[in-house]
N, C-alpha and C positions, 0 to 999 in steps of 0.2 A: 268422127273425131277419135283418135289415139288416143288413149291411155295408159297409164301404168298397167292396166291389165294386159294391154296390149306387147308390151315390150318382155321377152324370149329371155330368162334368166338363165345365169352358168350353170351348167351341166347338162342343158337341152345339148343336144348330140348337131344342130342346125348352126351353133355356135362353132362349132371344129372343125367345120366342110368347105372346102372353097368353092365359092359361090361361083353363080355361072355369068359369062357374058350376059350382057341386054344385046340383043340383035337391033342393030340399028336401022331404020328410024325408030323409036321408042313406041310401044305401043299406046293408046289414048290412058288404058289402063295403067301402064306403068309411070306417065305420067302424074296420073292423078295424085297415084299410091307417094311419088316424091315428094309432090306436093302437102299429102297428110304427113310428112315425116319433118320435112318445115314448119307445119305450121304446128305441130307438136314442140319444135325446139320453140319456135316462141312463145306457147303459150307458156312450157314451161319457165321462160324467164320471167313472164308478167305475176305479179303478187298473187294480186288476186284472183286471175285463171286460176294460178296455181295450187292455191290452197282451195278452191272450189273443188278443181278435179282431181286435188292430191298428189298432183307430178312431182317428182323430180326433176330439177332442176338440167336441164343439157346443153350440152355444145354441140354434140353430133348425136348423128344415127344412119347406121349403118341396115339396111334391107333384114340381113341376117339376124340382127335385134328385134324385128316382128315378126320371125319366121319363114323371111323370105329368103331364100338363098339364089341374090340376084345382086348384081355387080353395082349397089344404088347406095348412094350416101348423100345424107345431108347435115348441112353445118349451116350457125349461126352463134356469131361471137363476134364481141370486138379482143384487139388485140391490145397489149399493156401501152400502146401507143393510141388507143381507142378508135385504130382502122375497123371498120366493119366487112364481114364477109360472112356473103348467107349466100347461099348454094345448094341448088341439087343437084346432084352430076351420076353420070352414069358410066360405066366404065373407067372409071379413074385409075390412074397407073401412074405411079413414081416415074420417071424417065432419067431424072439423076439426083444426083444428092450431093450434099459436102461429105466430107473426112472428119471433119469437127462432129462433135456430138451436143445435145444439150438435154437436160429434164427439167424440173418441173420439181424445186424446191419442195413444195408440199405433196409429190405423188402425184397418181393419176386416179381415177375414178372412172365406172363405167355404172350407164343405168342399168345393165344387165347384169351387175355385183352388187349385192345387197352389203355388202360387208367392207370396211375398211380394210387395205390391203397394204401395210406401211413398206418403205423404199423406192428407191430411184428409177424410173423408169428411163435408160439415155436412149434417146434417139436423133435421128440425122438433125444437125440443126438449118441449114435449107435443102430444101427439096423443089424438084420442077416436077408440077402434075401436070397430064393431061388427061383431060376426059371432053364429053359431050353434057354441055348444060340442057335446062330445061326447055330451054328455048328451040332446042336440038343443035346449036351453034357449038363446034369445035371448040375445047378453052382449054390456055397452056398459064396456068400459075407458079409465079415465084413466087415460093414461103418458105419464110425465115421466124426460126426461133416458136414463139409460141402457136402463132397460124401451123406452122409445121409439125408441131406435134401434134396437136388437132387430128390433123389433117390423114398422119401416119397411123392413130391410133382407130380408127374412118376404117381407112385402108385395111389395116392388119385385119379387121373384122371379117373383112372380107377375103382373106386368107386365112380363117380361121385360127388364127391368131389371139390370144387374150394380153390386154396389157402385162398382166404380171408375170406372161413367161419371160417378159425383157427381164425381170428383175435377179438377180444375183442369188444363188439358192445359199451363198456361201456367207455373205456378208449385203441383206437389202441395201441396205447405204452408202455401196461401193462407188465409190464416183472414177470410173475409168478412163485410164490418158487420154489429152485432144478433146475433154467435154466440160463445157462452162454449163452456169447452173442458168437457167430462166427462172428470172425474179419476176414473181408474182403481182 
């Protein structure tokens, strides 16, 4: 079972690296390893897992977050519409986006940031992924709005990427043209 011990804090160097292809079909191992990163987002949502094993609380996890640097992200959240989507996908790729932008009224968070990071994080507000689910079955997603940042923020990880390089060095709370805010 995953735990907070288990998840790869900023400044590991594994966090900066782009991660590599999963060579498809997935191996049983890389499987499983999705599988524990699911089942880590829910335990952290349940109470009392949570306060058992101490978790923080998540929506995603990204491979690179337990030191793996492998193209594997999972998510589990509903959205402010209470759609559910819980996923482990492998090779996940943007394919397109909107021109419109949106964040995330209250910021963004990462298990791998111990620390509050205040300002806007804009990101595309839909995006079309595709990757390979668990199942090994091809999957092409339209997300919008909140599912989408999710979803980018997943991604970015794996481009070594951290949320708060989105953020404005000049002004965090800069809300720039063409970006509506996602209410929480």
């Amino acid at each position: 079972m995953l735990t907070m011990k288990d998840i790869v804090r900023e400044g590991d160097p594994v966090l900066r690296n782009m991660a590599e292809e999963v060579e498809l079909p997935p191996t049983e191992e890389e499987i499983a390893t999705l599988h524990e990163m699911l089942t880590f987002l829910k335990n952290s949502q349940d109470e009392e897992i949570a306060e058992k094993y101490e978790l923080r609380a998540g929506v995603g996890l990204a491979a690179p977050q337990i030191g793996l640097p492998k193209r594997m992200i999972a998510v589990h959240f509903q959205d402010f519409d209470e759609k559910e989507y819980s996923y482990g996908l492998f090779n996940p790729k943007i394919i397109s986006h909107s021109v419109a932008k949106t964040y995330l009224t209250g910021g963004e968070g990462c298990l791998s940031v111990d620390r509050e990071v205040p300002g806007y994080v804009p990101r595309y507000n839909k995006i079309t992924v595709k990757a390979t689910d668990l199942n090994k079955n091809e999957v092409k997603l339209k997300l919008k709005g909140y599912a989408a940042i999710v979803f980018q923020h997943e991604i970015d990880h794996l481009n070594g990427v951290m949320f708060y390089d989105h953020i404005s060095q000049e002004d965090p709370f800069l809300i720039p043209d063409n970006t509506v805010a996602c209410d929480e």
